[in-house]
N, C-alpha and C positions, 0 to 999 in steps of 0.2 A: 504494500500500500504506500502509495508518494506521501509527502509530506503538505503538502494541495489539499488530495482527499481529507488528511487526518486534520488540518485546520478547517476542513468544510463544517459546518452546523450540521448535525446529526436529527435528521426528519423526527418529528414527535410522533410515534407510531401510533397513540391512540387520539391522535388530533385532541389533545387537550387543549381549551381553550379557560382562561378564568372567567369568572363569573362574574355576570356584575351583582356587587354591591352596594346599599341603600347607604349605606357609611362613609364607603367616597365621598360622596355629596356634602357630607356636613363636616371632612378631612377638608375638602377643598374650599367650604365657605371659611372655616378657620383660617385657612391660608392667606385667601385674597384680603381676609380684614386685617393681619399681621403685615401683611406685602403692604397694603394700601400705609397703617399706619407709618410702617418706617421708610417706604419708597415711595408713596405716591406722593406725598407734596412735591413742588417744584419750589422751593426754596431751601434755603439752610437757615438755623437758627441758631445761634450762639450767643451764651450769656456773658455779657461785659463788665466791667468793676463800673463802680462812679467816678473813679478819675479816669478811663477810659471814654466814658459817656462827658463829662465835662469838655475833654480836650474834642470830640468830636462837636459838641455844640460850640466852643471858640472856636476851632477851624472853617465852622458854616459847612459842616457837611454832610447834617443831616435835611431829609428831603421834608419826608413827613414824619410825625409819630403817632402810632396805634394805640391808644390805653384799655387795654384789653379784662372786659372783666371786672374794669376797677383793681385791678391786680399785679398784673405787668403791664412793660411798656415794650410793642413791637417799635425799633425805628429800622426805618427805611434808607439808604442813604443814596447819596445824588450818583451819576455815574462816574464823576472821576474817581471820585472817593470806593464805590465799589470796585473799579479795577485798582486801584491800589491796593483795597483788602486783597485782592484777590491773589495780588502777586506777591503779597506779605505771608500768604497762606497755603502757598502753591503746593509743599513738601507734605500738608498735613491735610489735603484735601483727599475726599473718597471719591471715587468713580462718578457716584452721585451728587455729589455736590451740584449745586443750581449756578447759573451766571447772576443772579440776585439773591443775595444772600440779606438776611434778615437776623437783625442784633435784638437781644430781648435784653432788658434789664428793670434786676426785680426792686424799684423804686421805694418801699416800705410806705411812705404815711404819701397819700395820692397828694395832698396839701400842701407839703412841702414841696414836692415835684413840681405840680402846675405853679406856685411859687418861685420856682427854679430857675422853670422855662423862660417863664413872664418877664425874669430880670436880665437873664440873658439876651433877650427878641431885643428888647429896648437898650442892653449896653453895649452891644454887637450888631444892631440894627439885622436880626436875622430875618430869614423869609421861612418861620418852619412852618406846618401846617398838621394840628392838634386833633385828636377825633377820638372819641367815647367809645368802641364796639364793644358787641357781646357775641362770642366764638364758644361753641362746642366741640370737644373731641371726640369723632368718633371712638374711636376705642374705648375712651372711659365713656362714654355714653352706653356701649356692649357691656361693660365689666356691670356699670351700674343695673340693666336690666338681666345679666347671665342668670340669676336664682329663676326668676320668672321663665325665661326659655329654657331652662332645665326642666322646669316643672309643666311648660308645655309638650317637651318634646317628648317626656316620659309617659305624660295623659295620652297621645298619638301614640305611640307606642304600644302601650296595654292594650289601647283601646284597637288597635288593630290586629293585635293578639287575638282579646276577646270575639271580635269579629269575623274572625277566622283569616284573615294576615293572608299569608300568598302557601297557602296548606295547612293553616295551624290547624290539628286537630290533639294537642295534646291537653292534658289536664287542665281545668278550666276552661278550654279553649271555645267557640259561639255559643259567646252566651247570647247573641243577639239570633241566635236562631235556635237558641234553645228549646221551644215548643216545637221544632221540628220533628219527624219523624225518623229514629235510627232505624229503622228497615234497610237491610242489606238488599236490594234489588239483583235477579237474576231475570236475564231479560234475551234476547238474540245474541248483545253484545256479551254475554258472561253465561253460558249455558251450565245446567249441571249435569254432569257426564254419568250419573247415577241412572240406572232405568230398576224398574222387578226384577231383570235379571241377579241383579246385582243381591236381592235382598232372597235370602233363602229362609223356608217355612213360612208361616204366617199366609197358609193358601186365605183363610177366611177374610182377613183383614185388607188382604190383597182384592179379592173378590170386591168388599165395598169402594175401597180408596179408586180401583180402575172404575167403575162406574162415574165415580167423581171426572177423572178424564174424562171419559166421552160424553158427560155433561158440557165440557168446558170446549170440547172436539167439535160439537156438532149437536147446540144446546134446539135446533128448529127440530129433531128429531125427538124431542119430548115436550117444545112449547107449541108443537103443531095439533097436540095432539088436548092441550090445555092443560098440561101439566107446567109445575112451576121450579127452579134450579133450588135445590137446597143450598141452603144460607153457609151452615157450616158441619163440618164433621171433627169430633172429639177421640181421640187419640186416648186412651186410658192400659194403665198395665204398669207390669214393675221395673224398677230402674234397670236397665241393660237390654230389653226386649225388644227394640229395633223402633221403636216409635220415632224418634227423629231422622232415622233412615229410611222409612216408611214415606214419609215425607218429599223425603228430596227425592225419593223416588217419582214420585206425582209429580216434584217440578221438572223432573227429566223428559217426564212420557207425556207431559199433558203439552209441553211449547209452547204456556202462556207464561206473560210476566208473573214472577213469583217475590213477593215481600215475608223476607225470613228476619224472626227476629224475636227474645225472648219477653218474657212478660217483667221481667227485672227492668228492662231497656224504656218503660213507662216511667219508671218510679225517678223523683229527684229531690231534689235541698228546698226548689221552689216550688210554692203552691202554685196548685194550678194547670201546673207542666204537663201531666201524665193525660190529662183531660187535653189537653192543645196539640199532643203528639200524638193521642187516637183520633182527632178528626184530621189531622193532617196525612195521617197512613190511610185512611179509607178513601181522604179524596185524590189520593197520586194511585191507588188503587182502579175508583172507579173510572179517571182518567184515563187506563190504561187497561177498562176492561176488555173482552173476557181475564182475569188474573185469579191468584190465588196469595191470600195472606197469610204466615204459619208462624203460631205465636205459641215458641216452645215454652215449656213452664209456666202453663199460667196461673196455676193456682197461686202467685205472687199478687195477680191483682183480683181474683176471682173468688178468693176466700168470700163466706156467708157475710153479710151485713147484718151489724147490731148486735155484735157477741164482744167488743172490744168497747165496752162504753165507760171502761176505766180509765181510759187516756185522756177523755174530755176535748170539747174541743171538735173541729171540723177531720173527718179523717181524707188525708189526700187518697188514699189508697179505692174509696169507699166512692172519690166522686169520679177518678178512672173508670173502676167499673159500671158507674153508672151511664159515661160517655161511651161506655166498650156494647152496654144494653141499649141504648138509643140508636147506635150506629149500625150494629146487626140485625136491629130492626127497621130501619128507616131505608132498607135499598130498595128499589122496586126491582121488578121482575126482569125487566129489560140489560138490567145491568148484571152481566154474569161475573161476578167476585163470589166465592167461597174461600170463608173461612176456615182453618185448619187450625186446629191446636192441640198438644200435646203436656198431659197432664199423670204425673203416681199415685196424685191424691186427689182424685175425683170427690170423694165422701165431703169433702171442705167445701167444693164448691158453691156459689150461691146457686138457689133453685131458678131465679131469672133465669140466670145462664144457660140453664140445663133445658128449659121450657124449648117445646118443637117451634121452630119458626126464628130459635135463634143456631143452636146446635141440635141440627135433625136428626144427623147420627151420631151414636156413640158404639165405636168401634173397639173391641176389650182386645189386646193387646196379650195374650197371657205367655208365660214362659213356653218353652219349646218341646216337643212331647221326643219320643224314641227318634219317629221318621223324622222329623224336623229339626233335629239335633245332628243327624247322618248327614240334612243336607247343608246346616252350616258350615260341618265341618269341611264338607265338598270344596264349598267356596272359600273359606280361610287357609284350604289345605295347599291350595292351584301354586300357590308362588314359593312352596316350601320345598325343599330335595330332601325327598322321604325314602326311608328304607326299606327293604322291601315286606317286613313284618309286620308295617302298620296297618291296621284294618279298621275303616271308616265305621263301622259298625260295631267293632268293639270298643272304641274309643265313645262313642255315644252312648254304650251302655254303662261304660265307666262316668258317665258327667252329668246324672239324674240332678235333676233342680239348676241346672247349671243356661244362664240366661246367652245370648247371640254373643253380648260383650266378654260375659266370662270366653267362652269357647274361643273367642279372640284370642284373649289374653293367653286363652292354656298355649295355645299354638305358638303363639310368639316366646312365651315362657319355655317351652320344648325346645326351639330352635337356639332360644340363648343359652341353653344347657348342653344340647349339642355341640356348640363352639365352642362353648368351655370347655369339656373334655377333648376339643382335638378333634373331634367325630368329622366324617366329609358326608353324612346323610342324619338325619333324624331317624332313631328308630323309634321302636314300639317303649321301650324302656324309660327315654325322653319325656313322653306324654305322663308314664304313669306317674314318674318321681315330679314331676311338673302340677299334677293332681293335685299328689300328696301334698306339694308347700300351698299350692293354692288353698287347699282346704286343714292342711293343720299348719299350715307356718313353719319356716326354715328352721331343719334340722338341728338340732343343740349337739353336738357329740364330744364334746369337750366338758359338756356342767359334770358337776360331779355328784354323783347318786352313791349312797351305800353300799354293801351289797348283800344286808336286811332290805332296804328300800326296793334296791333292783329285784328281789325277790318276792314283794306283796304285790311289787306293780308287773309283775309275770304272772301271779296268780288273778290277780284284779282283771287282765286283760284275757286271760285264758278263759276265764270264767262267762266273761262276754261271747266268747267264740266258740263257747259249749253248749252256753242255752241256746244261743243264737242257731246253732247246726241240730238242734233238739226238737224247738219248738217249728211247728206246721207256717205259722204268719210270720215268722219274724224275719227280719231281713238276710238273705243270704252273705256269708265273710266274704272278702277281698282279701284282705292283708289284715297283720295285726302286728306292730310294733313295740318294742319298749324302752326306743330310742327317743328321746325327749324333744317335741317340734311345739314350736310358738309356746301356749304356755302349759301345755300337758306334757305329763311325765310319760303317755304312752298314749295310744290312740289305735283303735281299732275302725278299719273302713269296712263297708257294708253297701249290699246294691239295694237299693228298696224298691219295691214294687209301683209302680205309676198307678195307682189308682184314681179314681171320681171320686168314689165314697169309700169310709171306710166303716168295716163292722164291727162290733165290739169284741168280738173274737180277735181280731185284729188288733188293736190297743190294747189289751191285755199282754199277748203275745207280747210283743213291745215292750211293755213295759218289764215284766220279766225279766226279759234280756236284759233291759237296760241295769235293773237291779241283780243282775246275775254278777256284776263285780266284786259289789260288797259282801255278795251270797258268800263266792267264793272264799274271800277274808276268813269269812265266820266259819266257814266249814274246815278251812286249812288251819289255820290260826288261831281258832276260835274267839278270835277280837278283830276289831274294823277300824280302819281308818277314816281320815277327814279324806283321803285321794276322791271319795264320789262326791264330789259337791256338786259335778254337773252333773252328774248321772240323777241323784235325786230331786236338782231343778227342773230340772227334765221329764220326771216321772210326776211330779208334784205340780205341773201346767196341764200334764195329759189327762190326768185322774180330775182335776180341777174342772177343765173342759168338759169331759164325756159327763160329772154330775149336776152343773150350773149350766153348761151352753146348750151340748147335744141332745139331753135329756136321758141318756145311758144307765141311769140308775133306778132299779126297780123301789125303792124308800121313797126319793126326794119325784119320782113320777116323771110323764113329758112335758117338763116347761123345762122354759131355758130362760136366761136374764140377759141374755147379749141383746147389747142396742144395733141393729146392723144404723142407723142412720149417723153415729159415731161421735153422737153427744153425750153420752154416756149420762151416767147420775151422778153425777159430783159430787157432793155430801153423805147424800144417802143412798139405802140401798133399797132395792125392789124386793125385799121379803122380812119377814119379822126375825127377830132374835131365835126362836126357836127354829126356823127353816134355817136359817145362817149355822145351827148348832148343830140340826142334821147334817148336814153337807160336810160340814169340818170330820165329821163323824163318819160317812160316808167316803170322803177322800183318804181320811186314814185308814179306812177298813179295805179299800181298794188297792191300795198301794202295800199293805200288811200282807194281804193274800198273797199277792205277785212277790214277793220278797219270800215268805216260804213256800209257795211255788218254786222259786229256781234254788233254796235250800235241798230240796228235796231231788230235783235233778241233778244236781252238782252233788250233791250226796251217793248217789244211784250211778254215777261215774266217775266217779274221784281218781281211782287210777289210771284214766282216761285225761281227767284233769291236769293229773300230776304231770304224765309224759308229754304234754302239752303244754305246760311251764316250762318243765326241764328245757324243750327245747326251743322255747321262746328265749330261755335263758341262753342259751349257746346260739344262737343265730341271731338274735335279736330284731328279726323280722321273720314270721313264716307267712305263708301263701295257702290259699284254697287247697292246693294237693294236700302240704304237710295233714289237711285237717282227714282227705280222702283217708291217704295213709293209716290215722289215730283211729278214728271213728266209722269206716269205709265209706261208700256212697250213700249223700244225704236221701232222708226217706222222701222227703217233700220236696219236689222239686219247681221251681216259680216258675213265671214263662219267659224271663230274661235267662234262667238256667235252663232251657228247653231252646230256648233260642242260642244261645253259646251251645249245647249241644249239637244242634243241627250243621252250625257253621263248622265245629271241629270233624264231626263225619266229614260235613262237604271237602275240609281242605284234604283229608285224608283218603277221600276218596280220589280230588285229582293229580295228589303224589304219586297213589298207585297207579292212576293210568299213567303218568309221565313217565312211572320207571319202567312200566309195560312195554312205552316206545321208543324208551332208549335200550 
C-alpha cells in the first residue's frame, strides 16, 4: 500500500452521520452573545487617570463627552488627537482594536466634573460638547434576566417531555394525552402470525372463538338472515390454559384490526383517566370496524360494585366499569366490534358485565384432558432434538393437572437439563427428572439427614407405596424417593385417575393412602412423627369437603354449605352449634377409620413393607417395577395402566417384527 492510499481518509463504512441536536442551538446563542459582547463593538475603551483626562482637556483634544449613566464619562477625541493615540498604542493594540477609540473615565461626584469642564471651556476657551445618555449592556442585561430563562427553558423542557417530546414515552411521559387509549393495535401493518394451528386442545373453545371469525369474515351471512353480531365473548379458566393464546389466535385468523391490551392499562394516579381511555379505545375501535378488542385480565376493573365501601369516597375503578357497561352496550348492530376478554376469576365479576347483550358468551377454558395434553406436547415438542425413547403419550400420562404453560415449561426444562449433562438429544429420562423438580423442587442431596431420620422417612414413604398398590381407587406409584426436593424430606409420585366425579369409595381410598405414612410409623416404630403435616392437611380438606360440601356423610345428610357465588358468610356460619359439633365429629370419625384402615394393611404386609424400605434405603429412588418385583402385578389395574399396557405390547410387538426382518 503507497503512502497516498494510507494518508487517504478511510470511507465510514456504516455512513455514520451525527445527529442533530436541540442543544447546539442554545451552545451557539451563548456564543454569539459572548462574541457580540467582547467583539462586536467597533470601538475600544480605555480607562484614563484624571491627570491624563486634564492634560487632554488643556490640549483641546477632546471632541465630545458622553456622561453615561450618571456614572462615567465616555470622551471622544478629535482626529489628530486619535491618531496620535493610536500611534502611542500601536505595540499594545489587539487585532480588534477600532480606528476610534473611546476613553472612559470614572469621574466620582458628576458635580465636581461638570464643575471641571465648565472652568476649563471658559479658561481654554474650549469647543467640547457635553451630553447626558442612558446605555445598557447587553450582556449584563442576559446575566440580569438568566434565572428567568433558566426557568423558562426548563418549563419547555418538561413540558415537552410531558407531551410526549420527539418519542418520549418513558415514565411520566403524555401526560397531555393521558386519557388516551394504551391499546397495542394489530392491524395489516403489524399482523399476528398466531393462527389455531398454533394452539393445540381446546377443540370446544376453539369451536366458539372460530365462529366469532366468521362473524367478523362475513357478518351479511347472519344479519341477512336478522340475526345480530354478538357484543362480546369471555374467556374464563385457570392460569396457564391458553386463554390469551386463544386470542391472538382470533387476531391471526379473523384479518381484522385487533386492540390488545390488559385491564391494569385502564387504571391510573388521575381521576377520571380509566373512564376517558375506555371511550377513546371503543371509538378508534368502531372507526376501524369490523375489529376486535381483547382486554386481558379484566377482573382488574370488572370486580362487583358496592363490596369496597370502606374506602369512602368516589371509586375510580367502579366509574371505569361503568364506562366499560355503557360502551358495550351502546354499539349498534351495524358496527361489527367484538369484544374479547380474558379472565381466572370470573366469580368476582360484576353481574352487569356478565348480563347477555354485553358478554354473550362465556367460553370455560379448562385444563387439558389425556388427548389434549398428547397434542401440546406435539407442538412444544416440533423444535426440540429428541431421542428416540421419548413417547408423546407417555409423557402426557406423566403430567395429569398439568396446564398448556406448565407443559411448556417441562419441555424447555428437559432441554436445559439435557445441555447440562452434555447430552446431543433429549431423552425420555430428561422429561421425567424435569417433572420431578417441577412438581417437588430441586433436589437437596447434600442437606444432611440422620440415619434414624433417613430410616422413618423410608418407612413413611414405603408405606405410601403399599397402601397405594393395595387399595382398588387409589392412585397408581410412579417413583418414590427419599432424596430431599424443595421442602420435603421424600416424596412419593402417583398417576391419578382423570375423572368428572368422584365416588366416595374413591376418597376414602385416598385418603388411606395418604394416611398410610404415619400408619407405617406406628406399625414399625410404634410412634409417629411431625414428617405428615401434609399428608394430614390433606386428608383433613378431603374429609372436611365430602361432610360440609359434597354431602358424603350418612349423620350430617345431603346438604352442603358451599356458596358457589363466592361471597361466602363472613362472620357466620350457615348451621347451628350442634350441626358444627357433628361435623367436627364426623370428620374425625372419617379420617380415624382410614388411619386404621391402612394400620391394618400395613400390618397384613409388613415384611413386604420392610423389603420395600430396605431398598428404598439403598437406592434411594425405586420405580413401579421395584414395586412389581415386592408385591407382583397390581390386582386393580386403572385405565392409564391399561393404557401403558397396551402401548408396551404395541412396542414389543414391532421389535419382534423388526428383528423378524432383519
Amino acid at each position: 500500500m503507497s503512502k497516498e492510499q494510507k494518508n487517504q481518509p478511510k470511507p465510514n463504512p456504516n455512513g455514520f452521520k451525527p445527529k442533530f441536536n436541540s442543544y447546539w442551538i442554545y451552545a451557539a446563542i451563548i456564543a454569539v452573545i459572548i462574541s457580540f459582547n467582547f467583539f462586536g463593538n467597533n470601538v475600544t475603551n480605555t480607562d484614563i487617570s484624571r491627570n491624563k483626562f486634564e492634560d487632554l482637556l488643556r490640549a483641546n483634544s477632546i471632541k465630545n463627552i458622553l456622561i453615561v449613566n450618571n456614572d462615567y464619562a465616555e470622551i471622544h477625541l478629535t482626529e489628530d488627537a486619535q491618531k496620535e493615540f493610536r500611534n502611542n498604542n500601536k505595540d499594545e493594540s489587539l487585532p480588534w482594536v477600532s480606528a476610534k477609540p473611546v476613553l472612559t473615565y470614572n469621574f466620582g461626584s458628576l458635580e465636581n466634573f461638570e464643575n471641571t469642564i465648565k472652568e476649563n471651556k471658559e479658561k481654554y476657551n474650549l469647543d467640547i460638547d457635553l451630553k447626558n445618555v442612558n446605555k445598557t449592556d447587553l450582556f449584563d442585561s442576559i446575566l440580569g434576566f438568566l434565572p428567568f430563562i433558566l426557568i423558562l427553558g426548563l418549563w419547555i423542557f418538561f413540558m415537552r417531555r410531558m407531551s410526549g417530546g420527539a418519542g418520549a414515552g418513558g415514565p411520566g411521559g403524555q401526560i397531555f394525552s393521558i386519557g388516551k387509549s394504551k391499546a397495542k393495535l394489530f392491524d395489516e401493518n403489524q399482523k399476528v402470525k398466531i393462527s389455531f394451528k398454533d394452539v393445540a386442545g381446546l377443540e370446544g373453545a376453539k369451536e366458539e372463538v372460530q365462529e366469532i371469525v366468521d362473524f367478523l369474515k362475513s357478518p351479511e351471512k347472519y344479519t341477512n338472515l336478522g340475526g345480530k353480531i354478538p357484543k362480546g365473548a369471555l374467556l374464563v379458566g385457570p392460569p396457564g390454559t391458553g386463554k390469551t393464546l386463544l386470542a391472538k389466535a382470533v387476531a391471526g385468523e379473523a384479518g381484522v384490526p385487533f386492540f390488545s391490551l390488559s385491564g391494569s392499562d385502564f387504571v391510573e394516579m388521575f381521576v377520571g383517566v380509566g373512564a376517558s381511555r375506555v371511550r377513546d379505545l371503543f371509538k378508534q375501535a368502531a372507526q376501524k370496524s369490523p375489529s376486535i378488542i381483547f382486554i386481558d385480565e379484566i377482573d382488574a376493573i370488572g370486580r362487583a360494585r358496592g363490596k369496597n365501601n370502606m374506602t369512602g369516597g368516589n371509586d375510580e375503578r367502579e366509574n371505569t366499569l361503568n364506562q366499560l357497561l355503557t360502551e358495550m352496550d351502546g354499539f349498534g348492530t351495524d358496527v361489527n366490534v367484538i369484544v374479547i376478554a380474558a379472565t381466572n376469576r370470573a366469580d368476582v365479576l360484576d353481574k352487569a358485565l356478565m348480563r347477555a347483550g354485553r358478554f354473550d358468551r362465556q367460553i370455560y377454558v379448562d385444563l387439558p384432558d389425556l388427548n389434549e395434553r398428547s397434542a401440546i406436547f406435539n407442538v412444544h415438542l416440533k423444535p426440540l432434538k429428541l431421542g428416540t425413547d421419548v413417547k408423546v403419550d407417555f409423557l402426557a400420562q406423566q403430567t395429569p393437572g398439568f396446564s398448556g404453560a406448565d407443559i411448556a415449561n417441562l419441555c424447555n426444562e428437559a432441554a436445559l437439563m439435557a445441555a447440562r449433562k452434555g447430552k446431543e438429544s433429549i431423552e425420555n429420562e430428561d422429561f421425567l427428572e424435569s417433572v420431578d423438580r417441577i412438581v417437588g423442587g430441586l433436589e437437596k442431596k447434600n442437606k444432611i439427614i440422620s440415619a434414624k431420620e433417613k430410616k422413618t422417612i423410608a418407612f413413611h414413604e414405603a408405606g405410601h407405596a403399599t397402601a397405594s398398590w393395595m387399595l382398588e381407587h387409589a392412585a397408581p406409584l410412579v417413583k418414590v424417593t427419599i432424596v430431599p426436593r424443595g421442602q420435603s424430606l421424600g416424596a412419593a409420585w402417583y398417576l391419578p385417575e382423570e375423572r368428572m366425579i368422584v365416588q366416595t369409595e374413591q376418597m376414602l381410598d385416598e385418603m388411606c393412602a395418604t394416611l398410610a405414612g404415619r400408619a407405617a410409623e406406628k406399625v414399625i416404630f410404634n410412634r409417629i412423627s411431625t414428617g405428615a403435616l401434609s399428608d394430614l392437611e390433606k386428608v383433613t380438606k378431603q374429609a372436611r369437603a365430602m361432610v360440609s360440601i359434597y354431602g358424603l356423610s350418612e349423620k350430617v345428610g345431603n346438604l352442603t354449605y358451599y356458596d358457589s357465588s363466592g361471597q361466602e358468610y363472613g362472620f357466620t356460619k350457615p348451621y347451628s352449634e350442634t350441626t358444627a359439633k357433628l361435623i367436627d365429629e364426623e370428620i374425625s370419625s372419617l379420617i380415624e377409620q382410614q388411619y386404621q384402615r391402612a394400620i391394618q394393611i400395613l400390618t397384613d404386609n409388613k415384611d413386604k413393607l420392610t423389603e420395600l424400605a430396605e431398598r428404598l434405603l439403598e437406592k434411594e429412588v425405586i420405580f413401579k417395577d421395584d414395586l412389581i418385583k415386592i408385591f407382583g402385578e397390581r390386582a386393580f389395574l386403572s385405565e392409564s395402566e391399561i393404557l401403558e399396557k397396551k402401548l408396551k405390547e404395541q412396542e414389543q410387538t414391532e421389535e419382534n417384527n423388526s428383528e423378524v426382518e432383519n
